[in-house]
N, C-alpha and C positions, 0 to 999 in steps of 0.2 A: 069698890075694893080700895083699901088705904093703899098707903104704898110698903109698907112692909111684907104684905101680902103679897103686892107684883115682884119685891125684890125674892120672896122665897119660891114664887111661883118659877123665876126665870133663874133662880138656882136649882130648882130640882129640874128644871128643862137638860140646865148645861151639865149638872151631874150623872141624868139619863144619857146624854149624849155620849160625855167619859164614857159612862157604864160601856154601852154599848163598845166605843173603841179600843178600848181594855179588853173588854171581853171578847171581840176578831183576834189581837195580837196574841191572847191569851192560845185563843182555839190554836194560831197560828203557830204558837212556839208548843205546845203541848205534840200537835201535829206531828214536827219537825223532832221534837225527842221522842216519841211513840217510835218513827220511822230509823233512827239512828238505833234505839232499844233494838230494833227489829234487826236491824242492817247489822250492828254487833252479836247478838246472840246467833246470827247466820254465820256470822264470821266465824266468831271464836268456835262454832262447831265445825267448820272448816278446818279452821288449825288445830283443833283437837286431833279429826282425823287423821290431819297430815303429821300431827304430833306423832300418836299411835304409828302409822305407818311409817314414819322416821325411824320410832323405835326398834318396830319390829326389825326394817332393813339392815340399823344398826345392831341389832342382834345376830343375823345373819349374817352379815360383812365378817363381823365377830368370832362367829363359826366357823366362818370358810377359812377367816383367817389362823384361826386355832390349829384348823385341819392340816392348813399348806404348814405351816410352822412344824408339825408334829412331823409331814413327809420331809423337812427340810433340816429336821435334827435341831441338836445345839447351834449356836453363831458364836464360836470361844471370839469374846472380847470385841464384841461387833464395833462398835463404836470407832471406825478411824483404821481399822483393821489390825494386822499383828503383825510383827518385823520378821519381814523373813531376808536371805540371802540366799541364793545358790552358791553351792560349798563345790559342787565338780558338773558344770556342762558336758561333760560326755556321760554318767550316767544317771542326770538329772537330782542329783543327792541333792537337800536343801536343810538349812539351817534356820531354826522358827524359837522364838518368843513364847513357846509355850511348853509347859512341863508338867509336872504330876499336881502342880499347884492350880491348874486348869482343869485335873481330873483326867490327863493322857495317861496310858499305859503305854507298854511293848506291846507293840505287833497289833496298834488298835487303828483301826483303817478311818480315814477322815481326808476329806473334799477340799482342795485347793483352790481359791479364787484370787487370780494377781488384780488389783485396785489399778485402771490407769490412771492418768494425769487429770482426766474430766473427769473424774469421777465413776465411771463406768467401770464396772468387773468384768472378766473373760475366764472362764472353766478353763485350768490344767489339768486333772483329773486327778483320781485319788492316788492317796498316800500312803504307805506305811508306817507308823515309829520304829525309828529302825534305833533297838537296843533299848536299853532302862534311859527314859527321861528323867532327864536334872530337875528341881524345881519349877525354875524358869527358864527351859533351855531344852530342846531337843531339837532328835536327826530325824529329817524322812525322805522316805523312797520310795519312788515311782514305784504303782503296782505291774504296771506295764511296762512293755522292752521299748526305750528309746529310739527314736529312730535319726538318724545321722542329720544334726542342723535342725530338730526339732526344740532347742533350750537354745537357740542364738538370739532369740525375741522376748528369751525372759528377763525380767528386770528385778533387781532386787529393791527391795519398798516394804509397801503395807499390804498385806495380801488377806482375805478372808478365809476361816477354817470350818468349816460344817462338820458335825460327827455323821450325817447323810445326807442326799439327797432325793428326789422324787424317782421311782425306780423308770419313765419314761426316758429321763435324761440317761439314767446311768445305762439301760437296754442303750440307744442311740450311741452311747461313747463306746459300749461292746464292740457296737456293729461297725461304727468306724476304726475301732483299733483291729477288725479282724478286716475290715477292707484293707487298711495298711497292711497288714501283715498278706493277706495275696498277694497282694500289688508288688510286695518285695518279693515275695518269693518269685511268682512270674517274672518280674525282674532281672531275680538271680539266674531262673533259669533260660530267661531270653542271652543273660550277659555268659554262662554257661557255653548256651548254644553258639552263640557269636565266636566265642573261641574257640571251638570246634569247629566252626566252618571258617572262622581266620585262620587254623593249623591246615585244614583241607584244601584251602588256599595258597595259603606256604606249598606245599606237599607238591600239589599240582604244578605249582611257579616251578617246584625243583623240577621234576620230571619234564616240563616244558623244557625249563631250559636243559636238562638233559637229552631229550630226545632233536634242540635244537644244533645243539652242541654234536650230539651223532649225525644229524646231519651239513652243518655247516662247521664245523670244529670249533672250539675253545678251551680254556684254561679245566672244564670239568674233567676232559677225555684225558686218561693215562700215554705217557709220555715214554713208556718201555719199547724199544727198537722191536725187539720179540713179537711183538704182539704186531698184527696184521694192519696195512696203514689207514683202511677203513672206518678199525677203534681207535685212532690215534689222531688220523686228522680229520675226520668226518668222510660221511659216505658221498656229499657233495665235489669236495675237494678231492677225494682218489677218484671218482668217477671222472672230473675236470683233466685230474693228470692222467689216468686210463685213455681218455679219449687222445688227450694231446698224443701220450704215446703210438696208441692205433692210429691217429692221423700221421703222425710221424712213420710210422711205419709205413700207411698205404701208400705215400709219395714217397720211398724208397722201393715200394712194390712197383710203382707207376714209372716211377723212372727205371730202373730195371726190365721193365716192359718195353717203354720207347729204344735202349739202349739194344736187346732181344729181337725188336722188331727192328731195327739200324739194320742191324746183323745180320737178320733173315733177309731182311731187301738187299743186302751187301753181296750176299753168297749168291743169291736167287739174279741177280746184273752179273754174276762174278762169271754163274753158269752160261748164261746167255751169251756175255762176250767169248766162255771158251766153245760154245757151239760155233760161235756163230766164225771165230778162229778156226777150226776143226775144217770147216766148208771151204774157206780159203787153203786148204795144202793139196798140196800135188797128188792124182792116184798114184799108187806104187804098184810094184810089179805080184801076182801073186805068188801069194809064200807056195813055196813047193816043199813036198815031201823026200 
């Protein structure tokens, strides 16, 4: 064999050789994108899925939110909320940013929410338009009876307006405004009864001190000589000066007695000594006829 012959021979060796190693990395990387092919078309039907059911939930969400919207009415001017002011804390009248230009009428009932400082809202409860709305300017009034020191915590701001809300909440604000309104009345008629038994009280203090006064005297008892000293100075006090009397008396009885008894023993020696004289005289002669 010449040598052009060893040189082709030992090139097609080393080009078999390539071949071969080419063609591992080949199988190798073919492999490797076969199995990514795979691993993505798994995937992306994954997030198809999750696509889809994104969708759908977002459909739903969508729904419910449609729904609570519908129960929760209009939002006049949601954004930051709407200027209100209380115009008279005692019967909650309030002054509002909103007018016919909003779409309010007279006498159209709508939901008050005061905005706090955080951002947080708290339910006053509805309202009335009270009278023909200006433009941009009406009155409202509580539909419910205020109750004493219930507007000391209202603040004038930015408050939210609903044309409704969900009829759970508005049943709940019923049944608390009709707890209140027990609760005063029992109240009233606790603070009722208390003054009837604080007058029953009075009444009885008088008559005490009446009936003490009949017994020990004071300023209550009548001061007319006429009248017997019993009603005049109490029944204590003449019994006190009765007895002194009676006692006064029976030592004028007892001394009178020892003075009666002196006396009886006086007469009683007086006779004795004239007996006993009588024995000491002379017989006499007898009396003749």
């Amino acid at each position: 064999m010449n040598v052009w012959g060893k040189v082709l021979a030992v090139m097609v060796v080393a080009a078999g050789l390539a071949s071969m190693v080419l063609t591992a990395k080949f199988i190798t990387v073919r492999n490797s994108w076969t199995a990514k092919t795979q691993a993505f078309a798994k995937n992306y039907a994954d997030a198809a899925k999750q696509t889809r059911e994104a969708a759908e939930q977002r459909q739903l969400v969508l729904h419910e939110l449609e729904r609570m919207n519908r129960e929760w009415g209009s939002d006049f001017r949601a954004a930051g909320g709407v200027p209100t002011q209380v115009l008279n804390p005692a019967d909650g009248k309030l002054e509002v940013q909103l007018g016919m230009g909003a779409g309010l009428q007279e006498k159209q009932l709508v939901h008050g929410f005061e905005i706090k400082a955080d951002g947080t809202s708290i339910y006053r409860g509805p309202y009335f338009v009270f009278g023909p709305p200006q433009a941009e300017r009406s009155a409202m009034t509580p539909s419910w009876r205020i109750r004493p020191g219930e507007t000391a915590e209202w603040q004038a701001g930015r408050w939210r307006w609903r044309s409704s809300i969900p009829s759970g909440y508005s049943q709940q604000f019923d049944k608390l405004m009709g707890d209140f309104t027990r609760s005063d009345e029992a109240f009233a008629d606790r603070n009722a009864s208390i003054v009837i038994q604080d007058k029953l009280i009075a009444d009885a203090t008088l008559a005490l001190q009446r009936r003490q006064a009949e017994l020990v005297g004071g300023e209550e008892l009548p001061k007319d000589e006429a009248i017997p000293a019993e009603f005049r100075l109490g029944l204590v006090s003449t019994l006190e000066a009765t007895e002194e009397e009676r006692n006064s008396v029976l030592l004028e009885i007892d001394a009178l007695r020892r003075q009666v008894r002196a006396a009886r023993d006086a007469v009683v020696q007086l006779q004795q000594e004239n007996v006993v004289l009588t024995q000491k005289l002379p017989a006499g002669t007898p009396y003749e006829k």
